[in-house]
N, C-alpha and C positions, 0 to 999 in steps of 0.2 A: 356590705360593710359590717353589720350587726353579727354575721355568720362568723366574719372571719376574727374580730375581735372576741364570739364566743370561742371560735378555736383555740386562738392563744392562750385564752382562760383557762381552757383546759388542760392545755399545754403545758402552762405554768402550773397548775394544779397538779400534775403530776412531775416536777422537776425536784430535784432533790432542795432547788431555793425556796420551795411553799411553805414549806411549815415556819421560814423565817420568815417571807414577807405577809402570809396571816399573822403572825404575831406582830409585826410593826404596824400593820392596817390597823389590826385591832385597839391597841397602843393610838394610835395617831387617831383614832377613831372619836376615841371617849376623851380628846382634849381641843385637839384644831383642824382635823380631817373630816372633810362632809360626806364622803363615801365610807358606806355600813361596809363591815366585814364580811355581808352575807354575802358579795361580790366571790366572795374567796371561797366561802364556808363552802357554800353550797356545792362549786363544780370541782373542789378539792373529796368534798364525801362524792359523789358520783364517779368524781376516777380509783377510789381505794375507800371500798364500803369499809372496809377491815377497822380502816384507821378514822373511822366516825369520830369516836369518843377521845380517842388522844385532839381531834381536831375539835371538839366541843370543848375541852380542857384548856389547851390552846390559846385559842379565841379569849374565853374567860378572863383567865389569868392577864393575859395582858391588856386584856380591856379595863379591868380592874386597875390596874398598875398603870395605865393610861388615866384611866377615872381619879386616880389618888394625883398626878400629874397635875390636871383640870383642877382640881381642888386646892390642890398650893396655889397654881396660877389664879385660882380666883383669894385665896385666901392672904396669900402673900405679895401679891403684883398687879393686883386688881385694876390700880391706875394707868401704870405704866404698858401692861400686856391685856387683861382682862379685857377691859372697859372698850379699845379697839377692836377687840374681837365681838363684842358684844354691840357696838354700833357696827358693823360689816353684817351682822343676824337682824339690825336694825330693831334692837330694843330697850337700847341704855337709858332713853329717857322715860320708860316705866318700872325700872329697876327697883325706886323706893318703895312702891307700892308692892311688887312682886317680893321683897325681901322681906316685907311684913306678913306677907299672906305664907311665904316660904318657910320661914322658920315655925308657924303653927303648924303644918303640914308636910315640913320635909322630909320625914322617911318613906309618907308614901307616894311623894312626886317622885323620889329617885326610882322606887322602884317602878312606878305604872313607865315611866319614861325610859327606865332601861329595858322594858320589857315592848315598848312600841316602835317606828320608824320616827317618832320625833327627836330630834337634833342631839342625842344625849352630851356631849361635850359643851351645852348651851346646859345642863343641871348639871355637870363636874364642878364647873367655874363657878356657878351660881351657888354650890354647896360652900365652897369656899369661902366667897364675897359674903354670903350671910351668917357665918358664923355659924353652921350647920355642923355638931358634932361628929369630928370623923369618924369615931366607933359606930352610930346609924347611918350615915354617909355609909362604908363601906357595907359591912350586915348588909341593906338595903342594894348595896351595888351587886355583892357576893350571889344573894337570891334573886335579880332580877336578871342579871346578865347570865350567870349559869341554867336559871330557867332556860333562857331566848334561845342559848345556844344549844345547850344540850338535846332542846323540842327540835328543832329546825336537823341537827343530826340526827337524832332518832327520826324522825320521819321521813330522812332523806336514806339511813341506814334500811330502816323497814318496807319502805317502797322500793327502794333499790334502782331496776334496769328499767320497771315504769315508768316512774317518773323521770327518770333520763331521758327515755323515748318521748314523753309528753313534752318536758321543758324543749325540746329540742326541734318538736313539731312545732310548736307553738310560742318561741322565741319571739316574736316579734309582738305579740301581745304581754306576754309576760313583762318582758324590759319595757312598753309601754306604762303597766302596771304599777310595773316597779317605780321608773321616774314618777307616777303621781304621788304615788306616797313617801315617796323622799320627798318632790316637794309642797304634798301635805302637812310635813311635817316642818318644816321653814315657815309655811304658811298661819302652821298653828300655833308656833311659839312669836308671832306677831300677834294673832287676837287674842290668843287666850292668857298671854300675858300682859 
């Protein structure tokens, strides 16, 4: 099952529809979508090294534009949209505490969090709802999400047909991997907020 659903991935990774549904993943990502882009990232550079960097760019941009998305929604609609989304992550009732500690420290929660597997569309909303200037809000989204991405291309650019053959031997460990740290990251915006 895991084989054939990596097939398709790859399938769609090279379909001429990828570079638009990376850009909606990513989009969807950084606001109400619990699956990272790296779903996409990754087996779209392994089918067309060429196009690493246009798919680093990509990704960015509209995760960014996703992240700005998150941020109205937390800024403008917090009650109505926000606040369910944020009891469904199950943490609305530590919000006040986390809003005070956030606004001391929000340019470098967005970026350590745009830069990790923890929930980043759980820090778009939250930049919003707390009043988080959106010129550090984005700056901070700009550098942590074009980091993420661009590392994760170049590395997959630079390695190439290796790490192909590796992910590919080694699929069922990875994607074990992978789920824990997606949900490590669910996990840890429970305690550590």
């Amino acid at each position: 099952m895991l084989r054939s659903l990596y097939n398709r991935i790859m399938s769609l990774a090279a379909s001429r529809y990828a570079t638009w549904t990376l850009a909606a993943v990513s989009f969807a990502e950084s606001s109400f979508f619990p699956i990272p882009p790296d779903v996409l990232l990754i087996p779209m550079v392994l089918a067309r090294r060429a196009s690493a960097w246009l798919y680093a760019a990509i990704c960015t941009a509209a995760s960014i534009l996703g992240g700005l998305f998150g941020w109205l929604i937390g800024a403008f609609l917090f009650t109505s949209i926000a606040l369910p989304i944020l009891e469904f992550y199950g943490y609305a009732d530590q919000f006040d505490s986390f809003a005070q500690r956030y606004n001391d420290q929000g340019a470098w929660i967005v970026f350590f969090a745009g830069l990790t597997p923890f929930p980043y569309k759980v820090i778009t909303i939250a930049s919003g709802a707390t009043g988080l200037s959106l010129p550090v809000f984005l700056a901070a989204s700009v550098l942590s999400r074009g980091l993420r991405f661009f590392a994760v291309a170049g590395l997959l650019w630079w390695l190439g047909p290796p790490i192909r053959d590796f992910i590919e031997r080694w699929l069922g460990l990875l994607f074990t991997i992978f789920v824990i740290l997606l949900i490590g990251g669910f996990v840890g915006v429970r305690y550590l907020l």
